[in-house]
Structures are given as C-alpha cells and as structure tokens.
C-alpha positions in Angstrom: 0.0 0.0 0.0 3.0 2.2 1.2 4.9 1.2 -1.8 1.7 2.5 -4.1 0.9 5.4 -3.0 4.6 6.6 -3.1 4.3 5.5 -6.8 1.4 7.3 -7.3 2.6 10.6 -6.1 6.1 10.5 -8.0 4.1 9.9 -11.5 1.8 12.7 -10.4 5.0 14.9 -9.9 5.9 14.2 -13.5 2.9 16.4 -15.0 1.6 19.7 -14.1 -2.0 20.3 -15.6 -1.6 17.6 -17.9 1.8 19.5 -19.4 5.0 17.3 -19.0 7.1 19.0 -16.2 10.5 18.6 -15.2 11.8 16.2 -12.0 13.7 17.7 -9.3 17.0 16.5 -8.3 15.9 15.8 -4.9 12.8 13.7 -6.5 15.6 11.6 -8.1 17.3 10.7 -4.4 13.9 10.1 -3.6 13.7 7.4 -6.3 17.3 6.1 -5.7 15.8 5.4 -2.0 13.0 3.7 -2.9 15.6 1.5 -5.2 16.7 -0.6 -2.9 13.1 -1.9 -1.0 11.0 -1.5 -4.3 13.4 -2.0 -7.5 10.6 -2.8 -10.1 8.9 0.7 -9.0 11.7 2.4 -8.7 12.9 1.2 -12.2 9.4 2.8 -13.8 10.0 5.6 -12.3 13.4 6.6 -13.5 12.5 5.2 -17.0 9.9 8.0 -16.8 12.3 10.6 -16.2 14.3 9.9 -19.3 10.7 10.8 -21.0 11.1 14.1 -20.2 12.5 17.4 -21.8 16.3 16.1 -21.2 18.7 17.7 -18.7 21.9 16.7 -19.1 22.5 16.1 -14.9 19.3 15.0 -14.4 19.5 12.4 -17.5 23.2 11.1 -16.5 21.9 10.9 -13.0 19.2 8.8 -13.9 21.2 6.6 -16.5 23.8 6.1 -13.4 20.3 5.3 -11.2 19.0 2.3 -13.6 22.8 0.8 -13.6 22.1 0.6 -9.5 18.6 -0.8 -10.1 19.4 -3.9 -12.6 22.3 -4.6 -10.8 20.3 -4.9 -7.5 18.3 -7.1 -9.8 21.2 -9.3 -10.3 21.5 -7.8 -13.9 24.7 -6.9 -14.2 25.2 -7.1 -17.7 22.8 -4.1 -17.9 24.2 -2.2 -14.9 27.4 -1.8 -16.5 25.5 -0.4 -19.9 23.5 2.1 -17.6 27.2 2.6 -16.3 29.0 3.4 -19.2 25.9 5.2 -20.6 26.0 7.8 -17.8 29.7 7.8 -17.9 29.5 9.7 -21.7 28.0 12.7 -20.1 31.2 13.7 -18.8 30.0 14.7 -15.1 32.5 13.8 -12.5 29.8 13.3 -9.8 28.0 10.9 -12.4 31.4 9.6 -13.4 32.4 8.4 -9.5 28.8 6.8 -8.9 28.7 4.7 -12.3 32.3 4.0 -11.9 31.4 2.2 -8.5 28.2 0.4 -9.7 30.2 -0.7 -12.5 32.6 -2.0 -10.1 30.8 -3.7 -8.4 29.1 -5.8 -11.1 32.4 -6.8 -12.4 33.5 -8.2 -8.6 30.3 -10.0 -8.8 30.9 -11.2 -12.5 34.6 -12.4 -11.0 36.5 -9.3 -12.5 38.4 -8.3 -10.1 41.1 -6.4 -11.9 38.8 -4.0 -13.5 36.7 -4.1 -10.4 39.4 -2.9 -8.3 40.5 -0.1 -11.2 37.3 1.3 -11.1 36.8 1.5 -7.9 40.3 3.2 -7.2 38.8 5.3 -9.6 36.0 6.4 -8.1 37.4 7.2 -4.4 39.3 9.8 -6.3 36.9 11.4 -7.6 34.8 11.0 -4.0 37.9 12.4 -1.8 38.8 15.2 -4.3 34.9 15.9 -4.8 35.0 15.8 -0.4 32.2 12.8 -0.8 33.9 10.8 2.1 30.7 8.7 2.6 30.8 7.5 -0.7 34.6 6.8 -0.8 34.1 5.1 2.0 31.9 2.7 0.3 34.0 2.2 -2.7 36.8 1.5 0.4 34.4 -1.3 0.9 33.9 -2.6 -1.6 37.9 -2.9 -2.6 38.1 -4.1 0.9 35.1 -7.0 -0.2 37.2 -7.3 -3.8 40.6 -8.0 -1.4 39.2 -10.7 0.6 38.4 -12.8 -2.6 41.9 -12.7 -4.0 42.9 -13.6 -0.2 45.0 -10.2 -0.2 44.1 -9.8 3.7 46.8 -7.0 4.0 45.2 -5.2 1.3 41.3 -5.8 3.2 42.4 -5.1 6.1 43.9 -1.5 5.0 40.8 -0.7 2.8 38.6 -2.0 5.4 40.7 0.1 7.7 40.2 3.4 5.8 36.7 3.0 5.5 36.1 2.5 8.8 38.2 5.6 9.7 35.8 8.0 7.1 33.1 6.5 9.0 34.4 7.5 12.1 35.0 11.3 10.8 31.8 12.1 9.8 30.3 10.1 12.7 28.5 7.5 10.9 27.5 4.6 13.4 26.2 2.4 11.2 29.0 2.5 9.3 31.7 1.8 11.6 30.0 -1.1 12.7 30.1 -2.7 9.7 33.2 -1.8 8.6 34.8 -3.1 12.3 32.6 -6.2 11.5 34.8 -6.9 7.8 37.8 -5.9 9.9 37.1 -8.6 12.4 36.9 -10.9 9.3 40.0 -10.3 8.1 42.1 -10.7 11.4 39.8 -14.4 11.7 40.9 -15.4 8.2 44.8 -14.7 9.0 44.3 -16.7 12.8 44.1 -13.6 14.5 41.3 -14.7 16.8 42.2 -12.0 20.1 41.8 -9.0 17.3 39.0 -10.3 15.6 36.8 -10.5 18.6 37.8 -7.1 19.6 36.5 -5.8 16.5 33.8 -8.0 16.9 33.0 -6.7 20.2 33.5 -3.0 19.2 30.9 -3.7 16.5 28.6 -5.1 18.9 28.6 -1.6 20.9 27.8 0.1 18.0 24.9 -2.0 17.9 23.2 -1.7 20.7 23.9 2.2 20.4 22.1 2.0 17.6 19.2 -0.4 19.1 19.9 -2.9 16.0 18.8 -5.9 17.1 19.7 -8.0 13.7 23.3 -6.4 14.6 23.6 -7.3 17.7 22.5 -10.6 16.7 25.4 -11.0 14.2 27.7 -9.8 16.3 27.3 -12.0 19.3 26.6 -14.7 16.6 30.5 -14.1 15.6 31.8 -13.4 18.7 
C-alpha cells in the first residue's frame, strides 16, 4: 500500500496540468531510496524521467540510477551499460557513482582487476569531490574485492580506511560494519584475540544503535 501510494505521487509529480514537467533532483534521491526496497517501481519511475525534456545532470543521474537498479536485480550485464551510458555525459559526480556500480558488477561477474581499477577510480573522484561517505563505500567494496583474492593485508587496509571516514563524519552504522569486515579479516589470518575485539567494538555500535539483527550477528560471531 505504502509502496503504491509513493508510486502514485512520483508519477503525479511528472505532469503539471496535464503538461510534461521537469523532475527535481531531490525527487531523483527520492527514487534512488526507494531502489533498494522496491526495485521494479523504482525502475518505472526513473525510466519515466528519461521521458522528459532532457537535462543533461538529471539524464546522466538517472542513467547512473538504472545501472544501481538492474544490478540490484542481479542484472549486471545491464548495470554496466546504464554505467558506461552515464559515464558519456562527462560529469564527474555521475562519473564516480557509475564507476562504483560498474565495479561492483564486475566483482560479482569475477572481474576483479577491472573491479578494483574502477573502484580506485572512483574514491578519487569522491575524496577530491569531499564525498567521504561514498569513498568510504567504494573502500568497501575494494576491501570485499581484497578478501576474494585472499590479499588480507590489502582488506584489512581498505577495510581500515573506510572504517576511519566512517568515524570522521560520525556514521555509526558504518563503523560497525566496517569493524565487522575488519574482524573478518584478522579471523581469516588466525588472529582470533583482534577479531573479537573488532567483533565486540561492533557489537557496541549495535546496541547504540538499538539494531537488534546487529547485535544478533555480532554475538553470533563473537
């Protein structure tokens, strides 16, 4: 029902007395959001956008969007083409997000090389752009990329750095899970004192937090 009538009044937003209007940027983020609990609505929406009298930001923002949406839909053959797509527009913003979605759909399709150059790629952009939360992510995800090649030096420094954006712009959540990988890491190289003092310093996060999944895991690994 929730997931309807939030459909409804995005469509709606689209016209204005019957006239094609214009989306907003924020109307965008509030499609991206919905992405990730409602992909197939989400997806209609932003292929609605692309209707409209074109925008160059709004249209490479979107493109980028879609790449996110059919790789959350295990599409990732069609992630990267929404990816390279919103690349063309030249925006650097645009550039950093679809470099990481593209990224990501390679580490899941095995490529880890290219994986790993994108994602480098796109935490410049992020750290010269001052977007530390989502450098932080693409930390992550080199950190995830790491841990497959069984490079547990290179996790645990990724892992490491994300953990310490997290930490300077005071983003709980965050630093839990990036303590949590860290924890990982020191298990996988027989570190077992470290790792459950990562462990444990996730747990704390937790409960800050009132996560109850979290602190499930957590104690779970502990």
């Amino acid at each position: 029902m929730i997931k309807r009538m939030f459909t409804v009044a995005m469509l709606s937003f689209f016209t204005l007395n019957g006239v094609v209007a214009q989306v907003s940027y924020d109307s965008l983020q509030s499609i991206k959001s919905l992405a990730y609990s409602y992909p197939d609505s989400a997806k209609q929406l932003a292929q609605r956008v692309l209707t409209l009298e074109p925008v160059d930001s709004i249209t490479a923002n979107t493109l980028s969007l879609l790449g996110v949406i059919h790789r959350l839909q295990g599409d990732f053959i069609a992630g990267i083409e929404y990816a390279d797509s919103a690349i063309t527009y030249g925006i650097e913003e645009v550039n950093a997000s679809a470099f990481l979605n593209k990224a990501v759909c390679l580490r899941y399709m095995g490529e880890y090389e290219e994986s790993t150059s994108l994602a480098l790629a796109a935490v410049e952009i992020y750290e010269r752009l001052g977007q530390l939360d989502q450098a932080a992510t693409a930390y992550n995800n080199l950190g995830v990329i790491s841990m497959y090649l069984e490079d547990y030096e290179a996790a645990l420094d990724y892992y490491q750095k994300s953990y310490n954006m997290h930490l300077g712009f005071n983003n709980l959540k965050g630093q839990s899970e990036a303590l949590n990988n860290i924890a990982i890491v020191y298990a996988n190289q027989g570190d077992l004192e470290s790792s459950e003092v990562n462990f444990r310093k996730s747990l704390v996060i937790e409960q800050q937090l009132n996560n109850r999944r979290g602190q499930s895991e957590s104690l779970f690994n502990i």
